[in-house]
N, C-alpha and C positions, 0 to 999 in steps of 0.2 A: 316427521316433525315431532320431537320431544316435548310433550305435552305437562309435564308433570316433574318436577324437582324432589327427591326426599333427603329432608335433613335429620342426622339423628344428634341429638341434646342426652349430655350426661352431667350430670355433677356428685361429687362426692358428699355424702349425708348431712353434713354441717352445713352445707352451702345448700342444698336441695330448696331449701321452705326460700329464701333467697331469690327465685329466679321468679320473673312475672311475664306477663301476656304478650309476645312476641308481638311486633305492627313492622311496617311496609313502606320502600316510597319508591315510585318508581319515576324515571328521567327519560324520557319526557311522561307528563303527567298523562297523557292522551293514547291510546293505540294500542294500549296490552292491557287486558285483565285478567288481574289476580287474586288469588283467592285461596287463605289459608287453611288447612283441616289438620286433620289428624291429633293424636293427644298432647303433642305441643301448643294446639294452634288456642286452644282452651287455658292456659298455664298451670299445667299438674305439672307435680315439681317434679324431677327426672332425677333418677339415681343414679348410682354403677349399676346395681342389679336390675333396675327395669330403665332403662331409657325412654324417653319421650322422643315420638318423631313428627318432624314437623314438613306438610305436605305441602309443595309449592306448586298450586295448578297457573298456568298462565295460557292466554290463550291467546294468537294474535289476531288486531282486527285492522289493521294498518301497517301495510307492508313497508322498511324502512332500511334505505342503503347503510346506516348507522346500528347497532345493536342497543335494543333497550336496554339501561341498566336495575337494577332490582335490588336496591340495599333492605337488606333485614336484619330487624336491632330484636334483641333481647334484653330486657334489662334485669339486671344482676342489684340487688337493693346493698347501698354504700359502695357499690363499683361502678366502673364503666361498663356501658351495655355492652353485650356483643355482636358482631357485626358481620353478616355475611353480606359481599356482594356478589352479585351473580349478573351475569350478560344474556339475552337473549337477539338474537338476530331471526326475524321478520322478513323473509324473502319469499315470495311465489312464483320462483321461475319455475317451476315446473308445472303450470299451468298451462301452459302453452301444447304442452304433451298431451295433457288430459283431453283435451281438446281436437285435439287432430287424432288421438285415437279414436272418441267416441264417433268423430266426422266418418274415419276409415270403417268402423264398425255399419255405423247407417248405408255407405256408400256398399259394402259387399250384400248386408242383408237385405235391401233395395233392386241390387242388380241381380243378386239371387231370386228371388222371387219373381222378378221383372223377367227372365228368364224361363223361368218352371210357368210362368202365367204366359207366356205364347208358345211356348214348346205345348201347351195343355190345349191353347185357343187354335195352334194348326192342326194338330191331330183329331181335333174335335169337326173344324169346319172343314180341309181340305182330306184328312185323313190321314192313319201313318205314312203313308208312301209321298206323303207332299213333304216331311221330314228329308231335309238334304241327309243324301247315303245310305237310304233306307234301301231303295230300290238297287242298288250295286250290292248292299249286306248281303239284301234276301239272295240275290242272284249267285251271289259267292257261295253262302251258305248250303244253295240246291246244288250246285254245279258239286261240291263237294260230296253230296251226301248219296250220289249212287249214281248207279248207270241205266236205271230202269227208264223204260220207253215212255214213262211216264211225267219222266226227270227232264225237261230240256231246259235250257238255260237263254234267254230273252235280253241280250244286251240293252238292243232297240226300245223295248217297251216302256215306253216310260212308266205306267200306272202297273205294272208287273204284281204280281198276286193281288191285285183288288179283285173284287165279286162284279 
């Protein structure tokens, strides 16, 4: 979301002392605030060589199927002021995202945990071997690892290398 407008103000030397203190009006009066800065928003008079720029922060607080509009006058002494208008559109659909992402983030880090906390609670109280696949691992792992008389391999067993 574009938070911020910059406008740059020039006038040529004769006309410089000429230009005064920019103001605002916004349509509808209600739901965006804004709020001028920068070395325009003060009325130093702006040259060719140093321009004045003038900083349009808005902010919305009131989401709107219409776009705000944002007229800014400068007035110019014995002329007409000058006039920028500007739109801004106010939409929060993507709120919706925000939201179902933070949900899906709690829902992994949740079941993550909720996980490692009984994979932790049955090895603790039943032991590795109450772990499904443990006892088929071990038995692959030995069957593989030699032919020594020492080496047999226990299909049957169910609690297979415990003490």
């Amino acid at each position: 979301e574009q938070t911020h407008v910059a406008l740059y103000v020039t006038a040529i030397s004769a006309f410089s002392g000429l230009v005064g203190k920019p103001s605002f009006k916004v349509s509808p009066d209600k739901g965006l605030d804004i709020e001028l800065s920068g070395s325009g928003a003060s009325g130093k008079a702006p040259t060719t060589l140093s321009p004045t720029n003038l900083l349009v922060n808005w902010r919305c607080q009131t989401a709107r199927d219409t776009p705000y509009q944002v007229v800014i006058s400068i007035p110019v002494e014995g002329y007409d002021p000058i006039e920028f208008t500007l739109t801004k559109l106010c939409d929060y659909r993507q709120r919706g995202w925000a939201t179902f992402g933070v949900l899906s983030c709690t829902f992994i880090v949740l079941t993550t945990i909720s996980c490692c906390g009984g994979f932790i609670y049955k090895t603790r109280v039943e032991g590795l071997d109450a772990v499904p696949g443990v006892t088929i691992f071990s038995a692959c792992l030995e069957a593989v690892s030699g032919d020594d008389a020492n080496n047999h391999t226990s299909w049957e067993e169910r609690r297979y290398g415990s003490i």
